[in-house]
MARZA-446204 format. One record per residue: residue number from 0; chain; x negated, y negated, z negated of N, C-alpha, C in turn. Coordinates in pm, whole numbers, plus 50000, padded with zeros to 5 digits. Each point is the difference from the previous one (the first is absolute). Layout:
N
<k:NUM; c:A; n.c1:X; n.c2:Y; n.c3:Z; ca.c1:X; ca.c2:Y; ca.c3:Z; c.c1:X; c.c2:Y; c.c3:Z> $
...
end
This chain:
104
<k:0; c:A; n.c1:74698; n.c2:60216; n.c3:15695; ca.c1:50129; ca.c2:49939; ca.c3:49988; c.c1:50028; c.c2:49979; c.c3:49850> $
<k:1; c:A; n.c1:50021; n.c2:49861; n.c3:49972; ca.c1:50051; ca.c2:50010; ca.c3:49842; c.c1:50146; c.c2:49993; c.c3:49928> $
<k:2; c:A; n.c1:49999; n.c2:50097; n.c3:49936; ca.c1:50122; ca.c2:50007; ca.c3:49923; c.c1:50074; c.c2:49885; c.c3:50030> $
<k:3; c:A; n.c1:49991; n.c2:49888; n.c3:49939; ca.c1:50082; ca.c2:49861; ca.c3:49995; c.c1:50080; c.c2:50035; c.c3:50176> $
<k:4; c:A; n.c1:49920; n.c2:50054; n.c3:50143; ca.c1:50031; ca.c2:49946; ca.c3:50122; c.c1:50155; c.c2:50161; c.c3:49995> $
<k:5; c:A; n.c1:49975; n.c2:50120; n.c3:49944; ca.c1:50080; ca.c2:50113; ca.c3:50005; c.c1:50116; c.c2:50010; c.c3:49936> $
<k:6; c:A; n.c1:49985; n.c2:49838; n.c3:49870; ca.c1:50091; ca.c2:49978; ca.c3:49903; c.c1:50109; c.c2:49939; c.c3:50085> $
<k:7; c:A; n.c1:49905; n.c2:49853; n.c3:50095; ca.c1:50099; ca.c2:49940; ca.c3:50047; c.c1:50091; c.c2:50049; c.c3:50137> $
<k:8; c:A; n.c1:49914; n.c2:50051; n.c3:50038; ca.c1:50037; ca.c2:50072; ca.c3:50111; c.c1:50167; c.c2:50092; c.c3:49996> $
<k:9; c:A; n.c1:49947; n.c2:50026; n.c3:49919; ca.c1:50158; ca.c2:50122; ca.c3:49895; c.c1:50098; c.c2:49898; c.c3:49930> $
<k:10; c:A; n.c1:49961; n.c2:49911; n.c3:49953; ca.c1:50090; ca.c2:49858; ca.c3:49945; c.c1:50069; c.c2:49957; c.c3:50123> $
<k:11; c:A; n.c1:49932; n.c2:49978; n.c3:50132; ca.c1:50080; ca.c2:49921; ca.c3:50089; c.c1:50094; c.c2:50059; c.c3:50116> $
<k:12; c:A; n.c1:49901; n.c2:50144; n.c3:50036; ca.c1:50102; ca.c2:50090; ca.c3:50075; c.c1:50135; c.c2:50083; c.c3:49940> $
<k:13; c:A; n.c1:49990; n.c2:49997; n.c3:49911; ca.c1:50135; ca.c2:50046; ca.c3:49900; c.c1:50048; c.c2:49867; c.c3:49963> $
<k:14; c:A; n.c1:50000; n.c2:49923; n.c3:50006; ca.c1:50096; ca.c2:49899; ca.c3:49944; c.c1:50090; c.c2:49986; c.c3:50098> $
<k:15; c:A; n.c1:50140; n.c2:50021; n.c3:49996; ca.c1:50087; ca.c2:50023; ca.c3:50030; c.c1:50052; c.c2:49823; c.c3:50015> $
<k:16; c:A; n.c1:49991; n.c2:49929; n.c3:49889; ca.c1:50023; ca.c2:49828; ca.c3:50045; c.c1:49973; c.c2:49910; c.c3:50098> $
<k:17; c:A; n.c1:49919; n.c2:50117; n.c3:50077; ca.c1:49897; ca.c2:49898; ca.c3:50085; c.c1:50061; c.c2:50009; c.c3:50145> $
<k:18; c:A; n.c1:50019; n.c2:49949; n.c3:50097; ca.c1:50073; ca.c2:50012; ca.c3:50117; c.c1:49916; c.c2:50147; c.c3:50119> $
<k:19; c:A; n.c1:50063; n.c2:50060; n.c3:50067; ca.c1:49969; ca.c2:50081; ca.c3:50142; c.c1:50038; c.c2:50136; c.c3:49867> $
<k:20; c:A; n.c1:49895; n.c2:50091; n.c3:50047; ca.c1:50002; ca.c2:50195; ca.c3:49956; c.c1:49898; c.c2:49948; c.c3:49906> $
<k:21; c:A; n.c1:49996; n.c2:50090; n.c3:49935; ca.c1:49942; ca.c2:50071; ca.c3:49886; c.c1:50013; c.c2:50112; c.c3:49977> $
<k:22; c:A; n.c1:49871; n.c2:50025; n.c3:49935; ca.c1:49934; ca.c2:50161; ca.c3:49973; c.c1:50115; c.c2:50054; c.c3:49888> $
<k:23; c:A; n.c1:50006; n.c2:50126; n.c3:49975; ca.c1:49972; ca.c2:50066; ca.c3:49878; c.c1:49939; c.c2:49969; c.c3:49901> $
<k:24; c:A; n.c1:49983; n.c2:50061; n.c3:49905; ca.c1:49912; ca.c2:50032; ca.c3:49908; c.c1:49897; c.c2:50080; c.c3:50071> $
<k:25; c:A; n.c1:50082; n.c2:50124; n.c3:50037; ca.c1:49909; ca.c2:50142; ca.c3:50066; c.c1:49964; c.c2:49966; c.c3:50144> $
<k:26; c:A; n.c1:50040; n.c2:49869; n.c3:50032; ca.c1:49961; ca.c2:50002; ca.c3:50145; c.c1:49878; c.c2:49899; c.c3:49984> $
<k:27; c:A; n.c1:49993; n.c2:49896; n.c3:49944; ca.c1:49914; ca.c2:49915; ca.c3:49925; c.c1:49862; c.c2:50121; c.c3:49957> $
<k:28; c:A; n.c1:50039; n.c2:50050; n.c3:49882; ca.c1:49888; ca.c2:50137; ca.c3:49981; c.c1:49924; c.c2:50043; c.c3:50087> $
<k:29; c:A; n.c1:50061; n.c2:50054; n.c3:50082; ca.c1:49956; ca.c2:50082; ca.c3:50141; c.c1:49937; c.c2:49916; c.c3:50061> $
<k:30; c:A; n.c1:50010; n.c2:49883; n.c3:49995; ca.c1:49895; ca.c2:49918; ca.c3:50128; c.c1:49861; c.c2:49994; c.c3:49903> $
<k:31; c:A; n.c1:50047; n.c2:49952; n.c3:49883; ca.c1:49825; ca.c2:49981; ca.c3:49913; c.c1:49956; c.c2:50156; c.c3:49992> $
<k:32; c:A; n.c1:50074; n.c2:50125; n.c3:49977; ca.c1:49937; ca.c2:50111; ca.c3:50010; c.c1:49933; c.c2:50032; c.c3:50159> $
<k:33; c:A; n.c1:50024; n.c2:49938; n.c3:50071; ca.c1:49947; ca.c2:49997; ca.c3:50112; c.c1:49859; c.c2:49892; c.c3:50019> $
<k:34; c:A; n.c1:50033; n.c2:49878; n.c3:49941; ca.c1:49871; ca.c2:49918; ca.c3:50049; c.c1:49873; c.c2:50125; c.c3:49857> $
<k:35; c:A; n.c1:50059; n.c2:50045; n.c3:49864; ca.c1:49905; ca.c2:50015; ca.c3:49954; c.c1:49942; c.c2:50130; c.c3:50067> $
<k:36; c:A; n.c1:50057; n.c2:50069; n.c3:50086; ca.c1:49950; ca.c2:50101; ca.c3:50019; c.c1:49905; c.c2:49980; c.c3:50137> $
<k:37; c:A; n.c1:49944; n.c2:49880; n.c3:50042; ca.c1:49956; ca.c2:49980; ca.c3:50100; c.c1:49814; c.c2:49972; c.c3:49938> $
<k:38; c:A; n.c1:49940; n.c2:50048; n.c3:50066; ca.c1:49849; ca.c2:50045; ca.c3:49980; c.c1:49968; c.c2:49856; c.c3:49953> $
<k:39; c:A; n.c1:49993; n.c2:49896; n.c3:50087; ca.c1:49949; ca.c2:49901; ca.c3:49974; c.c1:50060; c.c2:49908; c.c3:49879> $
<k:40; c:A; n.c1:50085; n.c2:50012; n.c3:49942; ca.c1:50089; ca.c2:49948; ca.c3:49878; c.c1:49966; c.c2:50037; c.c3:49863> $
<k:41; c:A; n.c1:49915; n.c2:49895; n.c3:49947; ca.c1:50014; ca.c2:50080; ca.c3:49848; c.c1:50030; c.c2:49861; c.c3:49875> $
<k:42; c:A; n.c1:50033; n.c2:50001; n.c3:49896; ca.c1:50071; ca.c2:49970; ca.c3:49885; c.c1:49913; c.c2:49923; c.c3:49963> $
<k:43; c:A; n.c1:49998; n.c2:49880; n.c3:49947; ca.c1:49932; ca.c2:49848; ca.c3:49965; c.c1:50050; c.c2:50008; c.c3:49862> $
<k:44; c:A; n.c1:49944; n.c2:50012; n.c3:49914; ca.c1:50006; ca.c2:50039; ca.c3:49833; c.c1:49908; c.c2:49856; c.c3:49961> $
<k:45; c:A; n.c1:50048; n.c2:49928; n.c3:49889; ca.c1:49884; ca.c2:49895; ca.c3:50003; c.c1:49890; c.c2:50102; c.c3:49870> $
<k:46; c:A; n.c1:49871; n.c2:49937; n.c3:50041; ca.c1:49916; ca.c2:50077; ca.c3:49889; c.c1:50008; c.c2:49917; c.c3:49849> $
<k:47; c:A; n.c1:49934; n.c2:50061; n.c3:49890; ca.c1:49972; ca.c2:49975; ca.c3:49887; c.c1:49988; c.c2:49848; c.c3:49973> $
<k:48; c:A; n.c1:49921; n.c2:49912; n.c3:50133; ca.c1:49941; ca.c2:49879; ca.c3:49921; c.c1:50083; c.c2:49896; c.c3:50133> $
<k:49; c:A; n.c1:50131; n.c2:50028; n.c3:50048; ca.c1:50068; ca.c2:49938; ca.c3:50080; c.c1:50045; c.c2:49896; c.c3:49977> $
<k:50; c:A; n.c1:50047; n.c2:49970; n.c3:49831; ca.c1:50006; ca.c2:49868; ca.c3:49968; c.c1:49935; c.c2:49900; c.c3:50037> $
<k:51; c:A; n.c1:49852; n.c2:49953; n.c3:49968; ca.c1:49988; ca.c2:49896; ca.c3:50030; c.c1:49988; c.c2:49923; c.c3:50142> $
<k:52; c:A; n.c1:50026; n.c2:50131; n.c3:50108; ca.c1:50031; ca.c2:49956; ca.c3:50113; c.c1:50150; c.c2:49936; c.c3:50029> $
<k:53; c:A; n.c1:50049; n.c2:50102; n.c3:49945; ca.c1:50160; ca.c2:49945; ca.c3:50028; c.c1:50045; c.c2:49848; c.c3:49900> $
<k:54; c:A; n.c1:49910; n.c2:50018; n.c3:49938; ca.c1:50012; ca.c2:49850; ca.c3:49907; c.c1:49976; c.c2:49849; c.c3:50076> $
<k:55; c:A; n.c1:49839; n.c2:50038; n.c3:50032; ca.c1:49970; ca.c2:49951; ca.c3:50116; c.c1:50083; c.c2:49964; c.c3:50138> $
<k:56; c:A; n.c1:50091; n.c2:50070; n.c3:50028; ca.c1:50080; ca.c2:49989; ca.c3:50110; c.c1:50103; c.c2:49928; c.c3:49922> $
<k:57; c:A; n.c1:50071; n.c2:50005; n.c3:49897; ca.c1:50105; ca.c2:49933; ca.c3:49948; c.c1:49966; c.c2:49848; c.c3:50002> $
<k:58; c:A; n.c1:49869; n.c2:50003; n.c3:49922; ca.c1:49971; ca.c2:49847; ca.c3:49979; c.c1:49952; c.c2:49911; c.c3:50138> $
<k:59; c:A; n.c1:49925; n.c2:50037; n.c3:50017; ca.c1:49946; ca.c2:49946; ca.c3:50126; c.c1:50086; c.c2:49983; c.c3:50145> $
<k:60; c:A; n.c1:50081; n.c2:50098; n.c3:49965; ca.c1:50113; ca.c2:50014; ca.c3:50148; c.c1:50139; c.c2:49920; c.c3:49950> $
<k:61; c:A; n.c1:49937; n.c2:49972; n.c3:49843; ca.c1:50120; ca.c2:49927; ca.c3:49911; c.c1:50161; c.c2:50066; c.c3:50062> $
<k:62; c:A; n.c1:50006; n.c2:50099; n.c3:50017; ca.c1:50131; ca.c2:50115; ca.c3:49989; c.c1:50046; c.c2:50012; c.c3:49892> $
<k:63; c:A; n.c1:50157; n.c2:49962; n.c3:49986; ca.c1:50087; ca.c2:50009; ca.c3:49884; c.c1:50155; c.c2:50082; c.c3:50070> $
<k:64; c:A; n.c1:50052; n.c2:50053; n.c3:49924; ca.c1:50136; ca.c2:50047; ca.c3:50062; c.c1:49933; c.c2:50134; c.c3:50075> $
<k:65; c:A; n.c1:50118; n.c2:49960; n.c3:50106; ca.c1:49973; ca.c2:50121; ca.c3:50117; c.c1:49847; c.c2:50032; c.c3:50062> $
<k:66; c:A; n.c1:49936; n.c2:49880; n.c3:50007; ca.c1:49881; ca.c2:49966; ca.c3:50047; c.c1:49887; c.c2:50105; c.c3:49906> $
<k:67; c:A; n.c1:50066; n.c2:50049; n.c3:49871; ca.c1:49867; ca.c2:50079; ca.c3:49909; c.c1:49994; c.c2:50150; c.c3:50085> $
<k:68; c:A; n.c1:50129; n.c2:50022; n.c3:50084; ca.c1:49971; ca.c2:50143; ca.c3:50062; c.c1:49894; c.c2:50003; c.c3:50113> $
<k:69; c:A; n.c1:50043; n.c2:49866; n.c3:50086; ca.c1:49882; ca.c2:50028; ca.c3:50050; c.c1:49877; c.c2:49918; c.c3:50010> $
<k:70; c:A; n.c1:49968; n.c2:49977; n.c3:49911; ca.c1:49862; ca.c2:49999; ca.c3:49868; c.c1:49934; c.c2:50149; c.c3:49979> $
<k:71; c:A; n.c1:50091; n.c2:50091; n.c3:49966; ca.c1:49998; ca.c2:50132; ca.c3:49999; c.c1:49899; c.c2:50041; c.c3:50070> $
<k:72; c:A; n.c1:50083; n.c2:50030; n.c3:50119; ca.c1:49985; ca.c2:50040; ca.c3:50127; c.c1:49894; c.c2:49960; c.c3:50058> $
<k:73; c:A; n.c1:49963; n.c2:49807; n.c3:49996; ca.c1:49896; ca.c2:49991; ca.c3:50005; c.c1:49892; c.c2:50068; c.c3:49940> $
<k:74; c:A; n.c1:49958; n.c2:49976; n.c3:49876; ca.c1:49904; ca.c2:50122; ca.c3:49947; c.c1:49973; c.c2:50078; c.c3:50004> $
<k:75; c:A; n.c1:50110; n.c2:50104; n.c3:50065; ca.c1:49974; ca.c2:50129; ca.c3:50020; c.c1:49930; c.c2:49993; c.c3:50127> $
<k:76; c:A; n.c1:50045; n.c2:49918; n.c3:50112; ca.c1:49940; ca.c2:50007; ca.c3:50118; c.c1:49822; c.c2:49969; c.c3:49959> $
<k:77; c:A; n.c1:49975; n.c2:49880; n.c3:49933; ca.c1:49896; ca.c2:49976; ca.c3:49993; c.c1:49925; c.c2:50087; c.c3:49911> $
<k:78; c:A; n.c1:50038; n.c2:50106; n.c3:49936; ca.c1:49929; ca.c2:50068; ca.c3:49896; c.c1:49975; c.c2:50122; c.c3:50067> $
<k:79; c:A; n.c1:50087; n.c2:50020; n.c3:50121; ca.c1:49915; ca.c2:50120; ca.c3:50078; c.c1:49953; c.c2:49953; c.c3:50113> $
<k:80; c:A; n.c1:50008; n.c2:49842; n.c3:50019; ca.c1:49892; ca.c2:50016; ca.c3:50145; c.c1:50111; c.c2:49997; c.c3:50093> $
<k:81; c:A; n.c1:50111; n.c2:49956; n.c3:50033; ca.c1:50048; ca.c2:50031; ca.c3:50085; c.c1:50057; c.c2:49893; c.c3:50072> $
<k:82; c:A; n.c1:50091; n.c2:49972; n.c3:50079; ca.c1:50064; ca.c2:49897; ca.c3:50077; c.c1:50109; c.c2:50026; c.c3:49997> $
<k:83; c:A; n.c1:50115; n.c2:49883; n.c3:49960; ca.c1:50093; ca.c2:49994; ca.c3:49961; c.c1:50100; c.c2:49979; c.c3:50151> $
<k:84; c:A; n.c1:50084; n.c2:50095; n.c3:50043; ca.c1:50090; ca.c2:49974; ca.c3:50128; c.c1:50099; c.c2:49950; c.c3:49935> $
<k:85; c:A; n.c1:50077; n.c2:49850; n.c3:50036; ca.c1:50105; ca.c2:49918; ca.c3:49971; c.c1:50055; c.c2:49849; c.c3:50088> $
<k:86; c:A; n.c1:50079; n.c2:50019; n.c3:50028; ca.c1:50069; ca.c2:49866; ca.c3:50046; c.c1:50022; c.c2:49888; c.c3:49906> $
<k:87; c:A; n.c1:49987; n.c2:50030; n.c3:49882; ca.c1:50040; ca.c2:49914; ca.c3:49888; c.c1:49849; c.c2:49917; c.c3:49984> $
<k:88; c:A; n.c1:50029; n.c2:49849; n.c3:50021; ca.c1:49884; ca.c2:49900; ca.c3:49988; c.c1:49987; c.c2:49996; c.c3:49830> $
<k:89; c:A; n.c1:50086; n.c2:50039; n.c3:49950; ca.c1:49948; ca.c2:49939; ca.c3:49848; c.c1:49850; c.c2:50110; c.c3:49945> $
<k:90; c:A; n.c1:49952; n.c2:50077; n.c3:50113; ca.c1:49906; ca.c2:50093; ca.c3:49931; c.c1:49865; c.c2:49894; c.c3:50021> $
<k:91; c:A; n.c1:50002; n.c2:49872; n.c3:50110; ca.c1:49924; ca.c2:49977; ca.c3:49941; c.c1:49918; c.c2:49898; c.c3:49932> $
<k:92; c:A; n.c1:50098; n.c2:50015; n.c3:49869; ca.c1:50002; ca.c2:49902; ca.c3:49897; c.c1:49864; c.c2:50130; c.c3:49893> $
<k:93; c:A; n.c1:49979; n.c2:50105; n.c3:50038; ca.c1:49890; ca.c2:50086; ca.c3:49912; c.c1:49898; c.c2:50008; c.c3:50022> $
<k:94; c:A; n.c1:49887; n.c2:49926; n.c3:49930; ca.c1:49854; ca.c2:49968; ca.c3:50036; c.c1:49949; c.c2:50177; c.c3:50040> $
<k:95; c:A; n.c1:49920; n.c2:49987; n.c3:50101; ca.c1:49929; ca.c2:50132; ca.c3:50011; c.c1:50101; c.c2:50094; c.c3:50076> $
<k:96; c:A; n.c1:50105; n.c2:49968; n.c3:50030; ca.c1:50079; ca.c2:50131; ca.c3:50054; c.c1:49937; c.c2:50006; c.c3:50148> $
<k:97; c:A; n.c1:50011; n.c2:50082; n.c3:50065; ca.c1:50050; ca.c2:49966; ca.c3:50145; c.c1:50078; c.c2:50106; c.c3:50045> $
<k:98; c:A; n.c1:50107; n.c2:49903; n.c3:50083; ca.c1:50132; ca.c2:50054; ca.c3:50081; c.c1:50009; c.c2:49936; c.c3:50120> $
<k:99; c:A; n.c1:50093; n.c2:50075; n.c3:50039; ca.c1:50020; ca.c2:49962; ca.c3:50140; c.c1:50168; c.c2:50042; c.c3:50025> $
<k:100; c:A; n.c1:50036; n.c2:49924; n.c3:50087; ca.c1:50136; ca.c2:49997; ca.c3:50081; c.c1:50019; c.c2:50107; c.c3:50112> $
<k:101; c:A; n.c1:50036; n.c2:50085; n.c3:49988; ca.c1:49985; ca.c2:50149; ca.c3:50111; c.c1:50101; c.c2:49896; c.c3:50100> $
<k:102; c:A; n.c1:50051; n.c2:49929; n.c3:49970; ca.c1:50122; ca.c2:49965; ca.c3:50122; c.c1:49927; c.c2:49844; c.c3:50095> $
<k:103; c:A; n.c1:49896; n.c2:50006; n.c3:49957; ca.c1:49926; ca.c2:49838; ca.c3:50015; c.c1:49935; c.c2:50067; c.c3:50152> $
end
């Protein structure tokens, strides 16, 4: 799971602007202290030479604005090998990723 997804996650369930319930702070907490404490869950750190991937994803996926986060995200998925779960079509504008639509 990468940082950027625990950041936003906590950005959107506490935002209080946004229409229905919302978390806490401490109630927000408690759910990521829960997914991290689950065996199969561990922390997506980009390594040492992550740049020129994520560069790569900027240019090529030509992501500007909002679009550089998930550029991010892309890279990280692709730098460990993994498959990206998302409803959002703009992922695939990133050469080399692969994702998929869990709701498809």
């Amino acid at each position: 799971m990468p940082w950027q997804s625990i950041a936003a996650f906590l950005r959107i369930s506490t935002n209080t602007r946004l229409a229905g319930d919302r978390f806490t702070a401490e109630e927000a907490g408690r759910v990521v202290d829960l997914w991290l404490g689950q065996p199969n869950v561990r922390l997506l750190n980009p390594a040492d030479d992550h740049w020129p991937l994520l560069r790569r994803m900027v240019m090529e996926g030509q992501a500007v604005g909002p679009l550089v986060s998930d550029a991010q995200l892309a890279a990280l998925t692709i730098e460990f090998g993994g498959v990206l779960h998302t409803t959002d079509r703009d992922f695939a504008r990133f050469p080399g990723l692969r994702w998929t639509n869990p709701l498809a």
